[in-house]
MARKOL-800483 format. One line per field, with one value per residue: residue number from 1; y, z, x of N, C-alpha, C in turn. Coordinates in steps of 0.05 Angstrom, whole numbers. Each point is the difference from the previous one (the first is absolute). Layout:
# MARKOL-800483
resi NUM, ...
nyy Y, ...
nzz Z, ...
nxx X, ...
cayy Y, ...
cazz Z, ...
caxx X, ...
cyy Y, ...
czz Z, ...
cxx X, ...
***
This chain:
# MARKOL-800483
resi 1, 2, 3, 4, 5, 6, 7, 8, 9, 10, 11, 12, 13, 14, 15, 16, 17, 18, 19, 20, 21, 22, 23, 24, 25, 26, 27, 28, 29, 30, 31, 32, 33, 34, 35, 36, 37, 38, 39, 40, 41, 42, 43, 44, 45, 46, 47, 48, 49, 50, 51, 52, 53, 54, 55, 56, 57, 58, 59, 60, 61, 62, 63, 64, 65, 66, 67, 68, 69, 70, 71, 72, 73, 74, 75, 76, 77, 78, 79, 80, 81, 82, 83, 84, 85, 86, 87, 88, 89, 90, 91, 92, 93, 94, 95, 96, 97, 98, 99, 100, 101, 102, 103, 104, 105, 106, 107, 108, 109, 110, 111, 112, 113, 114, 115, 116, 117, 118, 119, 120, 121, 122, 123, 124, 125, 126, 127, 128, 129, 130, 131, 132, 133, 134, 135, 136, 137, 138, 139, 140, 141, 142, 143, 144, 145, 146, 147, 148, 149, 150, 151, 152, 153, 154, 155, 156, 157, 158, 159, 160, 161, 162, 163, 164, 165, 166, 167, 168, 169, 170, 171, 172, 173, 174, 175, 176, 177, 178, 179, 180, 181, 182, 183, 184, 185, 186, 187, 188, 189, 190, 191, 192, 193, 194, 195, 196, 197, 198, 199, 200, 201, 202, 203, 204, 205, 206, 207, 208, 209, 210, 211, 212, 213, 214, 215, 216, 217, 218, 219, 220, 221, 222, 223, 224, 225, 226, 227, 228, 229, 230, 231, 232, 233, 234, 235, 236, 237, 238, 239, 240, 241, 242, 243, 244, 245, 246, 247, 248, 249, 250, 251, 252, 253, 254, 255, 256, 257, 258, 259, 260, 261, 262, 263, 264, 265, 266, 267, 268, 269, 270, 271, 272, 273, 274, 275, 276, 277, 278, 279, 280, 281, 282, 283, 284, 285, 286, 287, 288, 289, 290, 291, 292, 293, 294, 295, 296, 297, 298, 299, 300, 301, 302, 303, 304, 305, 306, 307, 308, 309, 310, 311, 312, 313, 314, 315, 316, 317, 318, 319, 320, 321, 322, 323, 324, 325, 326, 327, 328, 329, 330, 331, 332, 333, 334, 335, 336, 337, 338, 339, 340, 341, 342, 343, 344, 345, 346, 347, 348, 349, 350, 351, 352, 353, 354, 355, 356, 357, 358, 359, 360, 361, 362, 363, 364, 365, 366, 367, 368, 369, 370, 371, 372, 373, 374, 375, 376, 377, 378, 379, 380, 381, 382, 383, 384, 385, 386, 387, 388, 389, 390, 391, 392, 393, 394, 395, 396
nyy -364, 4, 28, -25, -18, 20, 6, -23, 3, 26, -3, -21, 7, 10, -20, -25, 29, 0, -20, -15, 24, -11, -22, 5, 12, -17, 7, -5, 6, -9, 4, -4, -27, -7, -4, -11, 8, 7, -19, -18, 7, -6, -28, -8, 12, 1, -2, -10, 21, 15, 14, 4, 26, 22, 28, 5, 12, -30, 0, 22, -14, 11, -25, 4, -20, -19, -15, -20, -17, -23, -6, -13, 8, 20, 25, 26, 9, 4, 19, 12, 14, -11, -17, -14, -15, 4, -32, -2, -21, -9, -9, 13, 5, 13, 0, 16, 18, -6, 21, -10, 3, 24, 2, 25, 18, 17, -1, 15, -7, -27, 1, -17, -1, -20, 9, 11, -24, 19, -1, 7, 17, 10, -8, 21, -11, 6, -14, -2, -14, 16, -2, 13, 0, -2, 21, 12, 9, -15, -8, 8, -19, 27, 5, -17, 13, 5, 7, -26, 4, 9, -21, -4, 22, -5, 12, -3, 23, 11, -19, -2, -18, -23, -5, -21, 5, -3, -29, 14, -2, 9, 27, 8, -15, 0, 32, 6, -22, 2, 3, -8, -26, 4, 17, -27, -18, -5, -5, 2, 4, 20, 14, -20, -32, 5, -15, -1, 3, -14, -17, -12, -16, -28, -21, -17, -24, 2, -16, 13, -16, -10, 12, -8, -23, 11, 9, -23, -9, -8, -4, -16, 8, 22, -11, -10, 3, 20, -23, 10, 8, -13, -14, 2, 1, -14, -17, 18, -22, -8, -12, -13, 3, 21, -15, -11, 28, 1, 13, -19, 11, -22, 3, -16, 9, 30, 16, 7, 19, 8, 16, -1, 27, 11, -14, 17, -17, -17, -9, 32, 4, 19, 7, 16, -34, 7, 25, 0, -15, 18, 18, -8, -15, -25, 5, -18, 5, 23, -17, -19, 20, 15, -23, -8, 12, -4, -13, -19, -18, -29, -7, -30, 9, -19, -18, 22, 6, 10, 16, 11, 2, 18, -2, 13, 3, 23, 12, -1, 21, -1, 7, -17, -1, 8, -27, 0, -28, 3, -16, -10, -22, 15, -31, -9, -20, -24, 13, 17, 6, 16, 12, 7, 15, 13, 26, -3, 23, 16, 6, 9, -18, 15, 22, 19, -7, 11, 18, 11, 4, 5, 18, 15, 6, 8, 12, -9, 12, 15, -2, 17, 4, 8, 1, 5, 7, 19, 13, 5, 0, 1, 31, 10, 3, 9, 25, 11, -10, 19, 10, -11, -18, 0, 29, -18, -5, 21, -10, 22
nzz 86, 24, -4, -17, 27, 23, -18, -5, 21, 0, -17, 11, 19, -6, -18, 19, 34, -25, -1, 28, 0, -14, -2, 27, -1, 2, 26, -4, 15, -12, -20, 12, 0, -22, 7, -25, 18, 18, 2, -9, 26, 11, 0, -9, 19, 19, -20, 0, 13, -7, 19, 13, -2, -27, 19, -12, 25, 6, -21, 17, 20, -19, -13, 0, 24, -1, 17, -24, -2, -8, 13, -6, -30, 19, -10, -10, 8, -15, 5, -24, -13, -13, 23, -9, -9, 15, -15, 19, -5, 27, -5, 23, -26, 20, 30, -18, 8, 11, -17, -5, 28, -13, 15, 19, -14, -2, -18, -12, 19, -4, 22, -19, 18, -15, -24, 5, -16, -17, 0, -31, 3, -24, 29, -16, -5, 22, 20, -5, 23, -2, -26, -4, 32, -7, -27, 14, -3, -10, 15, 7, -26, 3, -30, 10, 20, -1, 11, 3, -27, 5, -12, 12, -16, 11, -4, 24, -4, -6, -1, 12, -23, 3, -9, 7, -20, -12, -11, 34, -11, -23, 8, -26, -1, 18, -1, -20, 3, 16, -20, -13, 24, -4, -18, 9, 3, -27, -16, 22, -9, -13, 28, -4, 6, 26, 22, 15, 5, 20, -8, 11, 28, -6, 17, -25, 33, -15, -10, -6, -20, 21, 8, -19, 10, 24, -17, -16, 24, 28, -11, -2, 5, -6, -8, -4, -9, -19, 11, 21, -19, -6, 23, -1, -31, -3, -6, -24, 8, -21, -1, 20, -20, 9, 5, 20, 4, 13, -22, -10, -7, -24, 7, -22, 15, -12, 13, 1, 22, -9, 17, 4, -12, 12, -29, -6, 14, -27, 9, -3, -15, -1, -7, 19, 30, 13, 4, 15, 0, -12, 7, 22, 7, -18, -19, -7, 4, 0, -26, 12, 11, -19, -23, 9, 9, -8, 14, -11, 12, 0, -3, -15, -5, -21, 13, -4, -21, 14, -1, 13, -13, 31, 18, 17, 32, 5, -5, 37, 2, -2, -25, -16, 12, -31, 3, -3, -2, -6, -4, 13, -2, 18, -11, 15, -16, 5, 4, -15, 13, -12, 10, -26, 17, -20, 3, -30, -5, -8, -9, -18, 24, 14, 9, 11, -28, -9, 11, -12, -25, 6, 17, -9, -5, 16, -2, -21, -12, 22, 0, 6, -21, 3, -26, 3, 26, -8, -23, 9, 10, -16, -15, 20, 5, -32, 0, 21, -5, -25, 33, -12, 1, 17, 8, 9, 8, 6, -21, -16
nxx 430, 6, 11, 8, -6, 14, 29, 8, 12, 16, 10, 7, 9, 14, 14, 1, 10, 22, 10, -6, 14, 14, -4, 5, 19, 24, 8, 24, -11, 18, -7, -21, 22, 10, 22, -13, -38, 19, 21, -22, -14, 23, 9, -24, -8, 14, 9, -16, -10, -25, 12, -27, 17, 1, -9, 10, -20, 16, 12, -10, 24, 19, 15, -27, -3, -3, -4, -7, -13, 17, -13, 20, 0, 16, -23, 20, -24, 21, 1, 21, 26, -7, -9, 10, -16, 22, 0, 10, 16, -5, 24, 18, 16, 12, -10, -21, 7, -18, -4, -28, 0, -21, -31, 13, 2, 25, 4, 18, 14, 8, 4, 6, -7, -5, 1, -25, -14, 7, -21, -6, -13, 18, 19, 3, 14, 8, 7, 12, 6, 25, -15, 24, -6, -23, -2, 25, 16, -10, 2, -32, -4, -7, -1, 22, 19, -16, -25, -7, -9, -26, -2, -18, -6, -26, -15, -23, -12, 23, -8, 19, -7, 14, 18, -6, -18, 31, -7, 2, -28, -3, -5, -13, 15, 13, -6, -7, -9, 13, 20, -24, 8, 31, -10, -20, 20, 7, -29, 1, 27, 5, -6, -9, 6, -5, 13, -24, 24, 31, 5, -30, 9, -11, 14, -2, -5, -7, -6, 19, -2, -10, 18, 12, -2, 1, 27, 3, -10, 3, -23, 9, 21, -17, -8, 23, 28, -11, -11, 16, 19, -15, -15, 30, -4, 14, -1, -4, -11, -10, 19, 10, -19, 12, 34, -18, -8, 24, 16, 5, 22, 8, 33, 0, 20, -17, -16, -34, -12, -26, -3, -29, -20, -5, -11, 18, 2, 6, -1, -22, 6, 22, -21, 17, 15, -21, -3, 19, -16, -16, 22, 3, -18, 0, -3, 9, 23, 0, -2, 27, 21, -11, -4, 24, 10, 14, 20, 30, -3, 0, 30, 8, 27, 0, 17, 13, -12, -18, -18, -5, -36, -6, -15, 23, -19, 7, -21, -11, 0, 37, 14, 9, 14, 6, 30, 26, -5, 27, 9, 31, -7, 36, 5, -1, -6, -12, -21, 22, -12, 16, -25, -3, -8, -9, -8, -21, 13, -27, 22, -22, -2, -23, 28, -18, 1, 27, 7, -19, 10, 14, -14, -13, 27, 18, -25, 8, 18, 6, 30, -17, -9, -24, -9, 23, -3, -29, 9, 18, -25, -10, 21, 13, -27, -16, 25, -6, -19, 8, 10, -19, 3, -16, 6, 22, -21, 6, -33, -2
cayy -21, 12, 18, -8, -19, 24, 9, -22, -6, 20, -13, -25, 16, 19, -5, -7, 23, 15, -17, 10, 32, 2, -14, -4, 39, 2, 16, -19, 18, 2, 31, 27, 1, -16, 17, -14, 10, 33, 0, 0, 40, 20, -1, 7, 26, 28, -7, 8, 17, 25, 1, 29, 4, 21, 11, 27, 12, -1, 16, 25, 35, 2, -15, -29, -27, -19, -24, -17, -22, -30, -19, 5, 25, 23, 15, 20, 17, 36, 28, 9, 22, 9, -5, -25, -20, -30, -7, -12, -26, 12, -14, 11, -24, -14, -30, -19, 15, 23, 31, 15, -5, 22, -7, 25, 24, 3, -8, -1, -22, -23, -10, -33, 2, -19, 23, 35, 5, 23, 1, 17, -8, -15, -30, -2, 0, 30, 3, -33, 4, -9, -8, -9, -21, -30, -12, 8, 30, -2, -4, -13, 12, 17, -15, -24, -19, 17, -2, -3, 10, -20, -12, 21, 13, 11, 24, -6, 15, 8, -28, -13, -30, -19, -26, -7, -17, 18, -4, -1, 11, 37, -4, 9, -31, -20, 11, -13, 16, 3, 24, 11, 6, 10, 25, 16, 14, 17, 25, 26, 36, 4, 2, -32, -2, -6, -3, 6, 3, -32, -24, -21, -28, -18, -28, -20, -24, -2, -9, 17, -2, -7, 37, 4, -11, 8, 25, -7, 5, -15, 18, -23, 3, 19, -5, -18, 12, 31, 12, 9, 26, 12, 4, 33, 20, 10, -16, 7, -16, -4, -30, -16, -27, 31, -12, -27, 11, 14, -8, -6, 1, -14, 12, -10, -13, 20, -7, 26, -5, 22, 4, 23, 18, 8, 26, 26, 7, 8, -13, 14, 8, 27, 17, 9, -17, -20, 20, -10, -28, -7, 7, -28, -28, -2, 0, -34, 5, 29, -6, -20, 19, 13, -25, -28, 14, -16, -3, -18, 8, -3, -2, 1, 5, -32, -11, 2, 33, 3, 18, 9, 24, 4, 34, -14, 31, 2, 21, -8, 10, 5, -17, -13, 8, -15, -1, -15, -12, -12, -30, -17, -25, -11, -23, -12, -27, -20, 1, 21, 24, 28, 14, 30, 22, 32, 11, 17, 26, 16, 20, 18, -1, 16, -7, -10, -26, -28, -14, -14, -31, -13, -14, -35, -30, -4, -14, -27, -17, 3, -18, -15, 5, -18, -16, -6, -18, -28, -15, -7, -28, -16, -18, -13, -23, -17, -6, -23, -31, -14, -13, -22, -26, -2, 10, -10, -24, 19, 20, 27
cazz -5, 13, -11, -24, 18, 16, -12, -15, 16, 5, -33, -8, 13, -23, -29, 11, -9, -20, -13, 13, -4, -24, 0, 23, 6, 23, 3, 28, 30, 13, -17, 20, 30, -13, -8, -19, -28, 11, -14, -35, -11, 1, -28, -22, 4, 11, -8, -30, -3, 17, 29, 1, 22, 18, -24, -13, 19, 25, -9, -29, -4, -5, 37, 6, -3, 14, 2, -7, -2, -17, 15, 19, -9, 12, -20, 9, -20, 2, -27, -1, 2, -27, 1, -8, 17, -3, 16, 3, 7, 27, 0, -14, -15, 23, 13, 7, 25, -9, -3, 15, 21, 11, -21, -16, 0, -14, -1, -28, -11, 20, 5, 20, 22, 8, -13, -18, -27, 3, -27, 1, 8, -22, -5, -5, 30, 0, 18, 15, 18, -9, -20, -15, 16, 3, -31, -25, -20, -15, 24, -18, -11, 15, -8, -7, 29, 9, 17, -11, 1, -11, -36, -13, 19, -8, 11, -18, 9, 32, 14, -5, -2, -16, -11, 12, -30, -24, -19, 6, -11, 8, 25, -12, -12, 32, 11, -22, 8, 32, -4, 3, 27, 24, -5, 19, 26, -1, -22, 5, 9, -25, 14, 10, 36, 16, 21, 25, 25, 3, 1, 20, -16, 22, -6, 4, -20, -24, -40, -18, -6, 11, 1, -31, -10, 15, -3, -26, 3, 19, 14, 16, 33, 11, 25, 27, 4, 14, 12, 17, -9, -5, 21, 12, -12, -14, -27, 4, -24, 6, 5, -5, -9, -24, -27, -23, -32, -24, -22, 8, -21, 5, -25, 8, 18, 27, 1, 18, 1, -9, 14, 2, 21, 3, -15, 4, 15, 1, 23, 18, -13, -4, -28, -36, -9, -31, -36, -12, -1, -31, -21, -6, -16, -25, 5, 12, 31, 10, -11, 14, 27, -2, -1, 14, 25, 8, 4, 4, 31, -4, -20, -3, -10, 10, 25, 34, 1, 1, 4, 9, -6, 14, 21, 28, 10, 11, 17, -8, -13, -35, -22, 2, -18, -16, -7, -11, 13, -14, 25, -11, 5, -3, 10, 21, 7, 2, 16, 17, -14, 7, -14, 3, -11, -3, -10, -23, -5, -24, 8, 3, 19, 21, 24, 13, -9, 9, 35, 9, -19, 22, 20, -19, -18, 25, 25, -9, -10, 13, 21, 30, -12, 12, -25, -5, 18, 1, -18, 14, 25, -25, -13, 17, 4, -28, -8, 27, -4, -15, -2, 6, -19, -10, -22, -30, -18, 8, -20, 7
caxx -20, -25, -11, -10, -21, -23, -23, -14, -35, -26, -10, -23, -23, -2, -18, -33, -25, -15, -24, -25, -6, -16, -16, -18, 2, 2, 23, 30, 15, 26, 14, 6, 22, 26, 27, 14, -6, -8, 17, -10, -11, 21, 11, -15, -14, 5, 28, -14, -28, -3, -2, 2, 8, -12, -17, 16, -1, 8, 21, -8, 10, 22, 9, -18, -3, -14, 5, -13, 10, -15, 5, 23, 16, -7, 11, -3, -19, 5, -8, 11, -3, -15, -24, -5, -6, 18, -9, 33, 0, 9, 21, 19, 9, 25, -10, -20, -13, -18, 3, -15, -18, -16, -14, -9, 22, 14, 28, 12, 17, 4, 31, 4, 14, 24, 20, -5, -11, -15, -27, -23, -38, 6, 5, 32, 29, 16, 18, 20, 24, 30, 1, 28, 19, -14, -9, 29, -8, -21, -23, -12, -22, -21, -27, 6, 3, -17, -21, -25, -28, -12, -8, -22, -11, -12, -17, -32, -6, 12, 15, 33, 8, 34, 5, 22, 7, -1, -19, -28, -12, 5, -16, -27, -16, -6, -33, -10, -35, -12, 6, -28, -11, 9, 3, -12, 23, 17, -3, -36, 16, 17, 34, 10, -2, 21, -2, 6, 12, 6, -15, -2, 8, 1, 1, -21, 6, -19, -2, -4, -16, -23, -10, -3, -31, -16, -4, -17, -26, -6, -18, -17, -1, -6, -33, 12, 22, 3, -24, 15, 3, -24, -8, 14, -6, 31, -3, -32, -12, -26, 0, 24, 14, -11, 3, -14, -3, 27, 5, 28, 14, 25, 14, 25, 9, -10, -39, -5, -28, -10, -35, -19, -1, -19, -2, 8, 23, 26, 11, 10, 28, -6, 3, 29, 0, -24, 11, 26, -1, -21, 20, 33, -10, -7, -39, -9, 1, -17, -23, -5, -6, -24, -22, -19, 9, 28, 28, 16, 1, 30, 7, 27, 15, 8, -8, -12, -6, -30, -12, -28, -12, -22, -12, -22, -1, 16, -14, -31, -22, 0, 4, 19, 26, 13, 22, 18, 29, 18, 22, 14, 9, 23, 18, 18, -6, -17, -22, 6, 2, 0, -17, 5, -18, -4, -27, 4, -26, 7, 20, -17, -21, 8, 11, -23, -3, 23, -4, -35, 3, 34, -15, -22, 9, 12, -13, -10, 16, 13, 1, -14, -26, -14, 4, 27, -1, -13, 17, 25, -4, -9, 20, 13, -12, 10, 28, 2, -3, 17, 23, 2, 0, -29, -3, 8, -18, -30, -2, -18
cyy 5, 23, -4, -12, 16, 22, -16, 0, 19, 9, -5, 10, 28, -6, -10, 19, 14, -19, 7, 24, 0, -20, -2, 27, -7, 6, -17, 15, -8, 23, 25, 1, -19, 13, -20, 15, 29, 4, 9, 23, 21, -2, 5, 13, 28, -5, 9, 12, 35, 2, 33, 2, 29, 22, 29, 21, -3, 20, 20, 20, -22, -20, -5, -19, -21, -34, -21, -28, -18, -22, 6, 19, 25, 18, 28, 16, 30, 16, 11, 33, 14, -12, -27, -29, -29, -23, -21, -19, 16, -16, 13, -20, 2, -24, -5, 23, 8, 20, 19, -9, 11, -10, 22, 18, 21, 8, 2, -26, -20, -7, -23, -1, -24, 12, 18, 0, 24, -6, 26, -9, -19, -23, 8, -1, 30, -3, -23, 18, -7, -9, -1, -14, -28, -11, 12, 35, -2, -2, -24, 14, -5, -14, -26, -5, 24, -20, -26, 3, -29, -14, 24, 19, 24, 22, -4, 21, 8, -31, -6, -21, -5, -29, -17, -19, 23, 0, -4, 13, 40, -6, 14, -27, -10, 11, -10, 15, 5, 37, 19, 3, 19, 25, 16, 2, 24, 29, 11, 24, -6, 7, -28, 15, -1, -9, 16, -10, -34, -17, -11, -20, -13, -26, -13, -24, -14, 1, 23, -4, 0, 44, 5, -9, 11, 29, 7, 9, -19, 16, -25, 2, 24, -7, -14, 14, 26, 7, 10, 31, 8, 6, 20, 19, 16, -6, 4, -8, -11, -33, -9, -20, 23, -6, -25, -1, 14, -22, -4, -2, -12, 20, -11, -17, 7, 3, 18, -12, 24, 2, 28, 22, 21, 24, 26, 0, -6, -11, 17, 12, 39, 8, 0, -21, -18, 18, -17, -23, -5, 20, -18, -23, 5, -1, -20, 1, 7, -18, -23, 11, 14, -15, -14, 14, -26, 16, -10, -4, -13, -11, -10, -4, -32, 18, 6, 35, 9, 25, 1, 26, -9, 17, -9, 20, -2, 19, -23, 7, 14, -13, -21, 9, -19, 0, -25, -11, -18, -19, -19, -26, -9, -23, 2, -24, -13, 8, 29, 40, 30, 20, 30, 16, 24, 14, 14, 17, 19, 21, 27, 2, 21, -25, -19, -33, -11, -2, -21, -35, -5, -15, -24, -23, -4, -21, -21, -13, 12, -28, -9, 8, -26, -20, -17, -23, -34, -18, -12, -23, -23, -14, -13, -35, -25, -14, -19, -24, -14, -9, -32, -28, -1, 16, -6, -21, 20, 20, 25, 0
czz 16, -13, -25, 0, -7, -29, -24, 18, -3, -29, -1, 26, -22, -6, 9, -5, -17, -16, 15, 0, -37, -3, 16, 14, 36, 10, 21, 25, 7, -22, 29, 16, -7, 1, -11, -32, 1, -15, -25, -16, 4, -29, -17, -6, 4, -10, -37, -10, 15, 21, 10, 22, 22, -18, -3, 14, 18, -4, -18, -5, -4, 31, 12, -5, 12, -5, 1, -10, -16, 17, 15, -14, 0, -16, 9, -28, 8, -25, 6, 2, -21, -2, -15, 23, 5, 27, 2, 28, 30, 1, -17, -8, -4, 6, 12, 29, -6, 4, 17, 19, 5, -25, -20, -1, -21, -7, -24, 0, 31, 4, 19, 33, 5, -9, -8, -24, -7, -33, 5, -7, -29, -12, 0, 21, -3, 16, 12, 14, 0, -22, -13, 16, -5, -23, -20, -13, -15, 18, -8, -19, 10, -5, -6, 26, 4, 10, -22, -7, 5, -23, -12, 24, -18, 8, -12, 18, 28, 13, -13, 2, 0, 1, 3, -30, -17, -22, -4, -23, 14, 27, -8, -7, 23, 10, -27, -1, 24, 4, 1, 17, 15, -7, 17, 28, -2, -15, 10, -3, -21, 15, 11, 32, 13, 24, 21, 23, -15, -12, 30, -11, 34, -14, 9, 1, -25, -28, -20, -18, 4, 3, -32, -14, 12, -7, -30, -7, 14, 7, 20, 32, 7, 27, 18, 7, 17, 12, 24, -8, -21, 19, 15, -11, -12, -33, 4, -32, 12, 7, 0, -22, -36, -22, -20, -31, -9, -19, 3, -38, 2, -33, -1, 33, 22, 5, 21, 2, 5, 22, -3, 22, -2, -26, -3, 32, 3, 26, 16, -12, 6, -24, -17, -11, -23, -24, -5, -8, -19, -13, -12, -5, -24, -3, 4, 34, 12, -6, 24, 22, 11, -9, 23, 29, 10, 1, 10, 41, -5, -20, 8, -24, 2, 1, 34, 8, 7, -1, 11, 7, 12, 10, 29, 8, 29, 31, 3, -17, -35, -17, 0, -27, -16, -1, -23, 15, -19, 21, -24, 21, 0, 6, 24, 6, -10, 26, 11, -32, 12, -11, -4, -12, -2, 1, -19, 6, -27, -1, 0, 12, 17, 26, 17, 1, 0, 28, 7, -12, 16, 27, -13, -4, 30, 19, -18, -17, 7, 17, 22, -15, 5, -23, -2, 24, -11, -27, 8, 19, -25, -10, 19, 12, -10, 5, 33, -14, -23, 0, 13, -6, -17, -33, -29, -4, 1, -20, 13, -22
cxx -25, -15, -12, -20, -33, -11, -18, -34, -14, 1, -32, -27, -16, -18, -24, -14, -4, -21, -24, -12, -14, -16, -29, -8, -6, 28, 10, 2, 18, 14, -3, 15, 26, 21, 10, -12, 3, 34, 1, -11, 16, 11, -17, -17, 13, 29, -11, -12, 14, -6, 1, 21, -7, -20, 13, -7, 9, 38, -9, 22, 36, 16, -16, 9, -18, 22, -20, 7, -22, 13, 23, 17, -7, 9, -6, -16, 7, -8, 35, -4, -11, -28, -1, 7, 12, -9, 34, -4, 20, 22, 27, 22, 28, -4, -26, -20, -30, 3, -12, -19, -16, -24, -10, 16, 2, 28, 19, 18, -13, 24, 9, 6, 28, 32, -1, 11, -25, -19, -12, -22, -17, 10, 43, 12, 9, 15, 23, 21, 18, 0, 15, 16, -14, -3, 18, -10, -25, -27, -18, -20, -29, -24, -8, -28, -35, -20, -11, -25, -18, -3, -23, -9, -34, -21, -23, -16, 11, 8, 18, 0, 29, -10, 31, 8, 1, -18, -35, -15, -9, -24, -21, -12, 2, -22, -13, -35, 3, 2, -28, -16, 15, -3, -28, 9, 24, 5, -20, 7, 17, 18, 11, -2, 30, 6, 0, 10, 18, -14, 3, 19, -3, -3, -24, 4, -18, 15, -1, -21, -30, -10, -3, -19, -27, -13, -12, -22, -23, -27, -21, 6, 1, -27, 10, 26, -10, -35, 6, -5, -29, -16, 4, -14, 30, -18, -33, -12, -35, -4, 33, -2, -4, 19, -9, 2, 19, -3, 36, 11, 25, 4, 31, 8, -7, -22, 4, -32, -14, -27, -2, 10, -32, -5, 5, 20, 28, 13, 7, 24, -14, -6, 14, 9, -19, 9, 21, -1, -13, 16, 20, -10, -8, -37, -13, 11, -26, -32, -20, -9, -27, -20, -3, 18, 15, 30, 8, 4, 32, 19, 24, 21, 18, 34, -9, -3, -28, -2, -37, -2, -25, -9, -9, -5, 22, -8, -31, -21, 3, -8, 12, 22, 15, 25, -3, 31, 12, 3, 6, 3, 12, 0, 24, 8, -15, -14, -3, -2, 1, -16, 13, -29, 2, -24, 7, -21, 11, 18, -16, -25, 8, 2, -17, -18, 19, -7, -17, 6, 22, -19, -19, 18, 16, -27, -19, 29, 33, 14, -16, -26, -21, -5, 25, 2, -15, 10, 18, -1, -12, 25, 17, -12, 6, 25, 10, -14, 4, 27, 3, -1, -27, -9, 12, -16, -38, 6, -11, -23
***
């Protein structure tokens, strides 16, 4: 009766702010700190949709693996021995152990430590102990009892999406049009991209959401948030307030935002990279690029996937150098999130530039990156004073 109470209320809190959000286009602060409505987006968000988990360079070679997760279900992203890509639920189905404790590796089989239940990297059972003393001459069947997969599992340029819904819609229609922006993150190289080096990961107390929206395309707090790291001369722009004028694109559930660069520079990109990049985009790509000297700065993937494409300098007196950072907005809670980031670079960039783009994106969107910091004291902010009575009657 209680639980029927509580969620009757935050029902009807709901519905209020969606009315006010459409009607008034004003927003509830208390969505940034509820573990009633934080409940609700497990269930109906991240329970229903695509959720990236990893990017197909982080396992390039045969027993690769990685360990990832949707909220609280932890999944192992391995490549078999033939190179194909299984993404299997970390719970061996004896009694329940997690399988695997390592976030990285490799490995042909997992083997339960509570009973040495033995899997291969494919999901089959291969191994049980004493198995005719515990399950009769017949044992058990193998493929009965094997690894869970995930419901869906999909691949959008090198990113390993799943789905925790079998009947989710395919994952070419969940990118849909956004599919056109991200190809200037991800298609500059017909050889696709790959990671360099771990993903960072550090906790935030902060609103998942509040980093996803932000990453939309927030160009209004640049003259205030990161005037710190312009002043330095990290972030070398002609005015902090230099995104006024992005252009922000909603597509579907996802949106990105588009600024300038200095005609013919490319953001500083190398050469071969610009060739490669008016080879592999479509001519309306390439068309937008070279007319009006734009590209996408950031982008997110609903629900809690981003990407950014920038250039800081890294040396006083250089250039400034162009990366790309993937980050995911793991959920932890109601007020609480686990950031994961990567750096993308072109698999056919010289060496020399991966390095150079690894430092650029480390000393602004690196765990202790000076950008990242000053985001992070924002969302965290936000998410500290919405946990509070007040905010359930304080629009945004």
């Amino acid at each position: 009766m209680i639980e029927e109470t509580r969620a009757q209320e935050t029902y009807e809190v709901l519905r209020e702010a969606k009315r006010a959000l459409d009607e008034e286009s004003k927003l509830l602060a208390k969505v940034y700190h509820e573990p009633a409505i934080f409940e609700l987006e497990a269930q109906k968000i991240f329970q229903k949709t695509w959720v990236f988990l990893a990017h197909e360079s982080e396992i390039p070679w045969p027993g690769d693996y990685v360990l990832r997760r949707i909220i609280d279900d932890s999944f192992i992203v391995a490549r078999d021995e033939d190179g194909q890509i299984h993404v299997l639920f970390n719970m061996c189905r004896h009694r329940g152990m997690q399988l695997c404790r390592s976030d990285a590796g490799n490995a042909s089989h997992f083997r339960c430590p509570y009973h040495g239940y033995t899997y291969k990297n494919t999901g089959k059972l291969n191994g049980v102990p004493f198995q005719k003393e515990a399950y009769g001459p017949e044992g058990l069947d193998k493929d009965e009892w094997a690894m869970t997969p995930a419901p869906r599992v999909g691949i959008y340029e090198g990113m390993i999406f799943a789905s925790l819904d079998a009947d989710v819609q395919p994952l070419e229609e969940h990118i849909g049009d956004m599919g056109w922006y991200l190809d200037f993150y991800l298609k500059k190289s017909s050889a696709g991209m790959e990671v360099v080096g771990p993903p960072q990961r550090w906790v935030m107390h902060a609103d998942w959401k509040l980093a996803s929206e932000n990453f939309i395309g927030d160009g209004y707090h640049t003259q205030s948030t990161h005037m710190s790291t312009i002043k330095a001369g990290i972030m070398r722009v002609k005015s902090p307030a230099y995104l006024k004028d992005g252009v922000q694109i909603l597509a579907g559930s996802h949106g990105c935002l588009f600024m300038g660069f200095k005609p013919g520079s490319y953001f500083n990109y190398p050469q071969s990279i610009v060739d490669s990049m008016k080879e592999s985009l479509n001519g309306d790509q390439v068309a937008l690029i070279e007319e009006n000297s734009v590209l996408p700065l950031n982008a997110t993937i609903f629900p809690n996937t981003s990407l950014l494409h920038s250039s800081m300098s890294i040396e006083p007196d250089g250039k400034s150098v162009p990366y790309v950072t993937l980050r995911v907005w793991q959920p932890m809670g109601a007020g609480k999130m686990e950031v994961w980031s990567w750096c993308l670079v072109e698999k056919d960039a010289p060496e020399d530039f991966k390095k150079a783009s690894n430092r650029s994106y480390l000393s602004t969107f690196g765990a202790s990156g000076t950008l990242e910091q000053d985001d992070a004291e924002n969302w965290s902010g936000t998410t500290r004073v919405a946990a509070g009575a007040m905010s359930g009657s304080h629009y945004l």
